[in-house]
C-alpha positions as CSV (number, residue, x, y, z in Angstrom):
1,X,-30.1,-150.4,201.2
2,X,-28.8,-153.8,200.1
3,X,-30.4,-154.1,197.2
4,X,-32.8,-157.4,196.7
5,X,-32.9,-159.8,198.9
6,X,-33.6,-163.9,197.9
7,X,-34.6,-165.6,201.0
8,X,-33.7,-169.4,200.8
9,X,-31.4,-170.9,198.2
10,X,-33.3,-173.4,197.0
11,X,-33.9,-174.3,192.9
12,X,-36.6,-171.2,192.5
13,X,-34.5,-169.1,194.7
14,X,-31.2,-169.3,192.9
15,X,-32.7,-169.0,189.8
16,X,-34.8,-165.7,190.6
17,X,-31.3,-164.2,192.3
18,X,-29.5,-164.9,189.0
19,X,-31.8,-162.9,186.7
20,X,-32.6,-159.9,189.2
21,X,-28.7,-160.0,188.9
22,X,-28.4,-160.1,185.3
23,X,-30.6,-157.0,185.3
24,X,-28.2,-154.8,186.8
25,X,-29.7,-155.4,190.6
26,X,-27.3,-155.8,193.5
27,X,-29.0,-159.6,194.6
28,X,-27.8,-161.3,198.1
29,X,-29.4,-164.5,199.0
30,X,-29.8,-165.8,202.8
31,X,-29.8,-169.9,203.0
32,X,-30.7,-171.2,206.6
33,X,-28.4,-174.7,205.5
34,X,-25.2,-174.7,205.3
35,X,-25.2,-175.3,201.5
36,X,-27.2,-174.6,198.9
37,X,-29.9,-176.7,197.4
38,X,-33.4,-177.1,199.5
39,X,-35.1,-180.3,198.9
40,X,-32.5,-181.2,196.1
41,X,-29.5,-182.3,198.1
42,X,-26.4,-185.4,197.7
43,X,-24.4,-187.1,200.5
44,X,-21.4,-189.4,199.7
45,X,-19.9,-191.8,201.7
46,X,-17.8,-194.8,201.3
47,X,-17.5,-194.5,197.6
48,X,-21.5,-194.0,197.7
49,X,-23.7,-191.3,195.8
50,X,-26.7,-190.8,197.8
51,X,-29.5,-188.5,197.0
52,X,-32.1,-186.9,199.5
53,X,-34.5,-189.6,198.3
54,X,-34.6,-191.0,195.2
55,X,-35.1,-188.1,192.5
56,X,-34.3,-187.3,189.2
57,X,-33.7,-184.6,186.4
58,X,-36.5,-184.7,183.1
59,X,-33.7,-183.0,180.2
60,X,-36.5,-182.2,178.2
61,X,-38.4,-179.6,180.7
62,X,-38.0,-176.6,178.7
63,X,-36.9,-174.4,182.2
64,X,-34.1,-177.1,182.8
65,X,-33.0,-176.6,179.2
66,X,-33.4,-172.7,179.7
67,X,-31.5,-172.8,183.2
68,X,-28.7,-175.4,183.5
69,X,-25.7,-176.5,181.0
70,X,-26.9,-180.0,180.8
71,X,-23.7,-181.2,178.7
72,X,-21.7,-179.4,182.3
73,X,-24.0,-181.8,184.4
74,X,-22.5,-185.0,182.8
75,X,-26.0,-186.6,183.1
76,X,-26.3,-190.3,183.0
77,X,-30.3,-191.7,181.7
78,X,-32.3,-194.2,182.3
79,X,-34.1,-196.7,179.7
80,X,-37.3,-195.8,178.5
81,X,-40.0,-197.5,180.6
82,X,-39.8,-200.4,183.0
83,X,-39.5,-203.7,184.2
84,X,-42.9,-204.6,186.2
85,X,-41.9,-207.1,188.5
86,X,-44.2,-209.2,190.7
87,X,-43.4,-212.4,192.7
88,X,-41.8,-214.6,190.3
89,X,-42.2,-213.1,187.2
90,X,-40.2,-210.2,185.5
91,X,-41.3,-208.2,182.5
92,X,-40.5,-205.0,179.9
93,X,-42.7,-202.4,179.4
94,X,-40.9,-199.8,176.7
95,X,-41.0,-197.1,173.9
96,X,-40.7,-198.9,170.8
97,X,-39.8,-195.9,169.2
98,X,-37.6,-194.9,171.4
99,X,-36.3,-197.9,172.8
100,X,-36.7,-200.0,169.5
101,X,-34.1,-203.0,171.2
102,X,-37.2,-203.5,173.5
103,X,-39.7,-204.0,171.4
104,X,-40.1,-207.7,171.2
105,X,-40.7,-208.0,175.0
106,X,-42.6,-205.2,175.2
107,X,-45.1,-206.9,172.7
108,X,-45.0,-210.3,174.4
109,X,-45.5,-208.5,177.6
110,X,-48.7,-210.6,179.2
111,X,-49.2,-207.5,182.5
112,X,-50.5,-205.5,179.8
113,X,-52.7,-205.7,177.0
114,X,-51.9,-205.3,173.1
115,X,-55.0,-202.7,173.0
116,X,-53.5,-200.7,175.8
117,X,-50.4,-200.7,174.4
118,X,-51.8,-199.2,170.9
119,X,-53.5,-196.4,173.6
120,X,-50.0,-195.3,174.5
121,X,-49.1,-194.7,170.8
122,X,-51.9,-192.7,170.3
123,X,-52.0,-190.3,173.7
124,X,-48.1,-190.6,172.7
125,X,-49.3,-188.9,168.9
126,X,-51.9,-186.5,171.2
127,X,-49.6,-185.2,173.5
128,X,-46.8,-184.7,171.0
129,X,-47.5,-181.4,169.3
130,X,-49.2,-180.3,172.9
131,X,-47.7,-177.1,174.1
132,X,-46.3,-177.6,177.4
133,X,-47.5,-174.8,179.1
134,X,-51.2,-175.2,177.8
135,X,-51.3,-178.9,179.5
136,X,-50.8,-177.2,183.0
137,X,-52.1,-173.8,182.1
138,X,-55.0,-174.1,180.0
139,X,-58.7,-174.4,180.5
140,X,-59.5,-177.7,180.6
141,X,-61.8,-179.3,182.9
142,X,-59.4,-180.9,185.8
143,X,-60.0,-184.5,186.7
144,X,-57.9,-187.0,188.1
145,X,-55.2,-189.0,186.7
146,X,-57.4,-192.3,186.9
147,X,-60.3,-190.2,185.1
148,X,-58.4,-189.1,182.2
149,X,-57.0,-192.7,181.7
150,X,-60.7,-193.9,181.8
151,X,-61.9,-191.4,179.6
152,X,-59.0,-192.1,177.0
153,X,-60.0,-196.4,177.2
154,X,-57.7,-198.0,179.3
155,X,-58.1,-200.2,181.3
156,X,-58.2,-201.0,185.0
157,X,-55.2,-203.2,184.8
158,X,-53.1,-200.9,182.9
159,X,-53.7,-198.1,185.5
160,X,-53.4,-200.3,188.2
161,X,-50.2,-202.9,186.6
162,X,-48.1,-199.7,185.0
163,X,-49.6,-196.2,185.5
164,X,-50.1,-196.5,189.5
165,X,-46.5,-197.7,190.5
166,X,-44.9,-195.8,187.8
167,X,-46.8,-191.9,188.5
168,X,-46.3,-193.7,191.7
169,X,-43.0,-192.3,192.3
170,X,-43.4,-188.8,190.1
171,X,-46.2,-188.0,192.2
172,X,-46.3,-189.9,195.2
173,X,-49.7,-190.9,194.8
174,X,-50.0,-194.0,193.8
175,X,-54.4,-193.6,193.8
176,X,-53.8,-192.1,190.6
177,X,-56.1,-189.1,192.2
178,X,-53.5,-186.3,191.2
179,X,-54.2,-183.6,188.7
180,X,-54.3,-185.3,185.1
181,X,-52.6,-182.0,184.2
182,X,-49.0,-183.5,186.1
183,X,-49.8,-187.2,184.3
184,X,-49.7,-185.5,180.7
185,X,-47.2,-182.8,181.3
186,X,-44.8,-185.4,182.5
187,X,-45.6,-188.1,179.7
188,X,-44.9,-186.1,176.7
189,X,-41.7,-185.2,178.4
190,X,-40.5,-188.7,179.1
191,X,-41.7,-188.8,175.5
192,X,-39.5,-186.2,174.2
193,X,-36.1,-186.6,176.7
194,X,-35.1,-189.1,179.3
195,X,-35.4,-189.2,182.9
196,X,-31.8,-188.6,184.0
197,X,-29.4,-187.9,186.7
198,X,-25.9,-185.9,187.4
199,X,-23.2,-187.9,187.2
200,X,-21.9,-186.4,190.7
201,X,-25.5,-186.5,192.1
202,X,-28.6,-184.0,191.7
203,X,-27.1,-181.6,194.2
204,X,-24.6,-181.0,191.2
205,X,-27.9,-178.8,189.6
206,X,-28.1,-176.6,192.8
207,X,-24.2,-176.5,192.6
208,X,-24.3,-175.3,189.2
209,X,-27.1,-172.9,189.8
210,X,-25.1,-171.1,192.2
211,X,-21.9,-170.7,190.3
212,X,-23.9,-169.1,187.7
213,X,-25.4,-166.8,189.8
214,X,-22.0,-165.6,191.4
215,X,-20.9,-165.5,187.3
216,X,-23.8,-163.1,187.9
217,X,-22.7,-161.5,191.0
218,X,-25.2,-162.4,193.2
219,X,-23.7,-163.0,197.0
220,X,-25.1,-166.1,198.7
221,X,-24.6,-166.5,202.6
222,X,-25.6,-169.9,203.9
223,X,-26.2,-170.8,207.3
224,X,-28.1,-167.5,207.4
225,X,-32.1,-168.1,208.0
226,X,-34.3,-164.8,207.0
227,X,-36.5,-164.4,210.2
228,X,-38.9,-161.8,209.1
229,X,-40.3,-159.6,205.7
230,X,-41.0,-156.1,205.9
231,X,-41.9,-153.6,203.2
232,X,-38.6,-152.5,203.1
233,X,-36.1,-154.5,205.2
234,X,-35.8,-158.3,206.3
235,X,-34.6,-159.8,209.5
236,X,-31.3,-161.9,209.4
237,X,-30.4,-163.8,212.4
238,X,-31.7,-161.0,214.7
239,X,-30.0,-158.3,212.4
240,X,-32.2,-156.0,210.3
241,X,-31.2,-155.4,207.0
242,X,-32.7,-153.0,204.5
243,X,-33.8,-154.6,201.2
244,X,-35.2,-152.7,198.4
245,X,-37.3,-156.4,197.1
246,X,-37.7,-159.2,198.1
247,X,-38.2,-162.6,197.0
248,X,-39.2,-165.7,199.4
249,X,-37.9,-169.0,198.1
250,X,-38.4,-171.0,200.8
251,X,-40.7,-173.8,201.8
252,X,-44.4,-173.1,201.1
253,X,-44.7,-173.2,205.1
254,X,-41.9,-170.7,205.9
255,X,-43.0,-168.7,203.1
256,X,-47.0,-168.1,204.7
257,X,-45.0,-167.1,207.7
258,X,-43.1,-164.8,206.3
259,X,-45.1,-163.0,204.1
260,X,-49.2,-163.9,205.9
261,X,-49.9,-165.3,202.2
262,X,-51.8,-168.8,202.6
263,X,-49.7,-171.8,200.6
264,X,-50.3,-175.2,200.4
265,X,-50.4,-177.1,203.8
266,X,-51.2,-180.4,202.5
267,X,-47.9,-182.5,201.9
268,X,-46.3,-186.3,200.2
269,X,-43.5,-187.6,201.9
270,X,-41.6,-190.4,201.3
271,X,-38.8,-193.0,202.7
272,X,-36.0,-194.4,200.4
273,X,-33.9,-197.3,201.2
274,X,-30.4,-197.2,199.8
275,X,-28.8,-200.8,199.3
276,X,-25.8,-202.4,197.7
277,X,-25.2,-205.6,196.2
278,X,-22.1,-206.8,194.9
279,X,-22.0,-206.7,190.9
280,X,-21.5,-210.7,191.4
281,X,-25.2,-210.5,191.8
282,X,-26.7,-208.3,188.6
283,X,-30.2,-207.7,188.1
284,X,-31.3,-207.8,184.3
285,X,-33.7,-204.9,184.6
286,X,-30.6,-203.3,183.4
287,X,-31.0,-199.0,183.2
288,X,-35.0,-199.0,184.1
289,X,-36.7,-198.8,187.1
290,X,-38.4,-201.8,188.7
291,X,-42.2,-201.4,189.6
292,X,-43.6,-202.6,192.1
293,X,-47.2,-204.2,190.4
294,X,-48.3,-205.5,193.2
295,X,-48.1,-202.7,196.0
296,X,-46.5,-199.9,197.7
297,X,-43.8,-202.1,199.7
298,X,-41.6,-200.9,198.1
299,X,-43.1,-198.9,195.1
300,X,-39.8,-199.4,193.0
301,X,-36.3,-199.9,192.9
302,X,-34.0,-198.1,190.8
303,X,-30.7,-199.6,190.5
304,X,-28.9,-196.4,190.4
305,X,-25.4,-197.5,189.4
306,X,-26.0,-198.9,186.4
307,X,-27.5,-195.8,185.7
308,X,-25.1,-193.9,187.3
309,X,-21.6,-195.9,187.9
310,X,-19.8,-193.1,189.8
311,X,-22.7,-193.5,192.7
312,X,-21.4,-196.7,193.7
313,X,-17.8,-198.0,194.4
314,X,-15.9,-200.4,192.1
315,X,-17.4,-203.7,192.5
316,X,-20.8,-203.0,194.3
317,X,-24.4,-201.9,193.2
318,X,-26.2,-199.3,194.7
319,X,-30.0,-199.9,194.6
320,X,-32.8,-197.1,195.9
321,X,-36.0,-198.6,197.0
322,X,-38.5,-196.1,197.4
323,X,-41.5,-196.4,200.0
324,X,-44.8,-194.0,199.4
325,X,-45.4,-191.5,202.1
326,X,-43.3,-191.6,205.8
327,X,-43.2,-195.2,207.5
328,X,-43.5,-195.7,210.4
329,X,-41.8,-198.6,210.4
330,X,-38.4,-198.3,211.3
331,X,-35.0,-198.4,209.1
332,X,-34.0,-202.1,209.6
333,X,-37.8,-203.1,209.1
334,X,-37.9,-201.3,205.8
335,X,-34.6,-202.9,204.6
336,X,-36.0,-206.1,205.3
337,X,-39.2,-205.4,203.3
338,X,-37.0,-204.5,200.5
339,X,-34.9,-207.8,200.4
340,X,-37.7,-209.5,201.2
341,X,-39.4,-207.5,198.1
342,X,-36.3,-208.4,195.5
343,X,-36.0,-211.9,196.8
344,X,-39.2,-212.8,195.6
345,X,-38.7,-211.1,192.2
346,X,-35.5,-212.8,191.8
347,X,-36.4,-216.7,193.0
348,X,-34.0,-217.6,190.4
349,X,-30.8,-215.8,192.6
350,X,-29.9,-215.1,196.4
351,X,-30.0,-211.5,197.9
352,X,-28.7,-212.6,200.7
353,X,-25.9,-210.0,200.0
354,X,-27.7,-207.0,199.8
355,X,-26.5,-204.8,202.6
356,X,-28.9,-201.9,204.6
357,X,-26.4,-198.0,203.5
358,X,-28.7,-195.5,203.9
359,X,-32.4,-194.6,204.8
360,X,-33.9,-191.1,203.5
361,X,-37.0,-190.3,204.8
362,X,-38.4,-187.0,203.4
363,X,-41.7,-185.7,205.4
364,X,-41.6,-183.0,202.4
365,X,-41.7,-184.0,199.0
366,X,-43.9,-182.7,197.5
367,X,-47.6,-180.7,198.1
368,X,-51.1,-182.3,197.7
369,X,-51.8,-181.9,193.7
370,X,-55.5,-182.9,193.3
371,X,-57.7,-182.0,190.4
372,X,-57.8,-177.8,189.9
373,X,-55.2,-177.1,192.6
374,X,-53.7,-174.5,190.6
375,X,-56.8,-172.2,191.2
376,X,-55.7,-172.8,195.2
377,X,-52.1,-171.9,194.5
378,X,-50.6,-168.5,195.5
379,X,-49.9,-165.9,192.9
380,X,-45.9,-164.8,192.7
381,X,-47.3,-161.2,193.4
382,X,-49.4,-162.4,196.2
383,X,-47.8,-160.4,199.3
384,X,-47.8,-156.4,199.4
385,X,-45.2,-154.2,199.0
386,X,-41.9,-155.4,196.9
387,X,-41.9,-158.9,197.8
388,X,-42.8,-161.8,195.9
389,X,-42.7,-165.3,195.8
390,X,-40.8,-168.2,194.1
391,X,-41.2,-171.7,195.2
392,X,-42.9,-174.8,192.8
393,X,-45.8,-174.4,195.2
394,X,-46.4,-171.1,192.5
395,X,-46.6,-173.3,189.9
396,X,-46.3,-177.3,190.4
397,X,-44.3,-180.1,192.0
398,X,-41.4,-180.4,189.7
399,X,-37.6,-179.4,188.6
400,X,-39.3,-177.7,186.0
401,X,-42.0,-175.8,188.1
402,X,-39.2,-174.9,190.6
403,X,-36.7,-173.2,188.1
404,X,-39.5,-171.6,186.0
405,X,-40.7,-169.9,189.3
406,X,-38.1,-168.2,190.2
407,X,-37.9,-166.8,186.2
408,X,-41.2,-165.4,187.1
409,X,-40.8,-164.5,190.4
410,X,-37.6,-162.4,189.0
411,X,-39.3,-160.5,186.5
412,X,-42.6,-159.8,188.6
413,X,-40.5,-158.4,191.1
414,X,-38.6,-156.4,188.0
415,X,-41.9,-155.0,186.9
416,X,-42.7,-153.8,190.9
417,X,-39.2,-152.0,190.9
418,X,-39.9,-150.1,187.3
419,X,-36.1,-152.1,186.3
């Protein structure tokens, strides 16, 4: 016997292999990559940071705050709110209490109006002594995020101007027909922290996961892809090895073929173009994400360095322009969309600098997250024998759903094994 076995090193999967270690089980964990990480992975080149997509790290999650050593992470934040940004015309949308500097344009801002803006304050005031794991957990009749923003008084044209391209590029859905569960989770925690990123790129969280699982004494093989689950053994490239549990942290697919348990088949994607412009050229949206108000092409741009200065060389900005779901529409087209995009935002300057680095497309993102989709999700204890799963597609699409699921997927598999 090995011990447990964690197939995939992903977020979940580290996490799970970490606590089964910490309880005195001998833990090894198969990765099919070459590194650790799954859908949270960085590649540099040229003095560039780029991301697999554009993603980034909520530090008031309570599992992130549970899991990692932020202050280790060196994260870097971006400003409360946004800039909305239609041809022509630029404007702030901010936390006054939060972002108090931004309060006069975000008062004079004509996208939205003054009686939405007092709405925010007060589902701001609602959310703020909600516990977390009663907004996604509870009882509550689900609806859609465009239903619970009606049912609260706004508007059309603040869903439509703010709420659309912003939950936009959380959920990928940019209908605003995603659980309003995700909407409120997610806005009292941008409430309560900042949206953030590693200062050596989000594959620094993975990184750190695993060095604390080794602290741990877990093993981790990588390019070693877990082939087949059996009650008591698992297949590694063609070699059986005995396992006394198992966990599955791998992809919600791989996972229903490995175990026979259904998971979600439904699936967001999404393409981000990565771009530099020299710092000759600034754009005065400073450390907040430019939305799109107008459509999907691109939904926003986040001008990462200023954020982030170590993702971009000395002398250059690196911007991410994020498309909803997978173009078609090939690399160069995309690029050209995007400068075609920032040029008409910026009438007052030339792009004609901005340079095509980098295309992500991600055909996985996320899984479909309409209203009640929890009650379609698979339990951690869903396959027989001593097995479980850990994977957000337990809980939700998220950092936060990812490292809480392999907590739980730990100590379910704990209580199977009478540690």
């Amino acid at each position: 016997m090995t011990g447990v076995v964690v197939a995939g090193g992903g977020l979940a999967g580290l996490v799970a292999a970490r606590h089964l270690a910490k309880s005195g089980l001998d833990v090894t964990v198969f990765e099919r990559e070459s590194s650790v990480g799954g859908r949270v992975r960085t590649t540099r080149e040229n003095g560039y940071t780029f991301d697999r997509g554009f993603q980034v790290l909520f530090d008031s999650y309570p599992a992130v705050r549970r899991e990692l050593d932020l202050d280790a992470l060196s994260l870097r934040a971006f400003s409360p709110g946004a800039t909305l940004a239609r041809p022509g015309k630029r404007s702030v949308l901010s936390d006054p209490f939060r972002d108090p500097g931004a309060l006069t344009e975000t008062l004079f801002n004509r996208e939205i109006r003054l009686a939405d803006k007092l709405r925010i304050l007060r589902l701001r005031r609602e959310l703020a002594n909600a516990d977390p794991a009663a907004i996604i957990d509870g009882d509550r009749p689900s609806r859609t995020i465009e239903s619970s923003l009606a049912d609260r008084g706004f508007s059309r044209r603040f869903a439509e101007r703010f709420v659309a391209p912003f939950y936009g590029g959380i959920t990928l859905d940019r209908s605003l027909s995603t659980d309003a569960r995700v909407f409120e989770y997610t806005f009292k925690m941008l409430g309560e922290g900042r949206a953030t990123v590693p200062a050596e790129g989000m594959e620094a969280i993975p990184r750190q996961l695993a060095e604390r699982a080794r602290g741990a004494g877990v093993r981790i093989e990588t390019d070693a892809t877990v082939e087949a689950v059996e009650a008591d053994a698992v297949t590694v490239d063609d070699e059986t090895i005995g396992a006394e549990g198992v966990v599955v942290a791998t992809d919600p697919k791989t996972a229903g073929e490995l175990t026979g348990v259904d998971t979600p088949d439904g699936t967001r994607g999404c393409a981000t173009v990565y771009t530099s412009l020299p710092s000759s050229t600034p754009l005065d949206t400073g450390k907040r994400l430019l939305l799109n108000v107008v459509d999907d092409r691109p939904n926003q741009v986040a001008q990462l360095s200023t954020v982030a200065p170590e993702y971009a060389p000395a002398g250059e900005q690196l911007l991410a322009a994020t498309f909803l779901g997978v173009p078609e529409t090939d690399d160069e087209a995309l690029f050209e969309e995007t400068r075609d995009t920032l040029s008409s935002w910026y009438p007052e300057r030339t792009v004609a600098d901005l340079e095509h680095l980098r295309t992500e497309r991600v055909p996985f993102a996320q899984f479909d997250q309409p209203p009640g989709f929890r009650a379609g999700l698979p339990d951690p204890d869903a396959p027989d024998g001593q097995v479980v799963l850990a994977g957000d597609y337990t809980r939700w699409c998220s950092i936060q759903g990812a490292l809480e699921s392999g907590r739980v997927a730990a100590r379910t598999l704990q209580d199977r094994m009478g540690v």
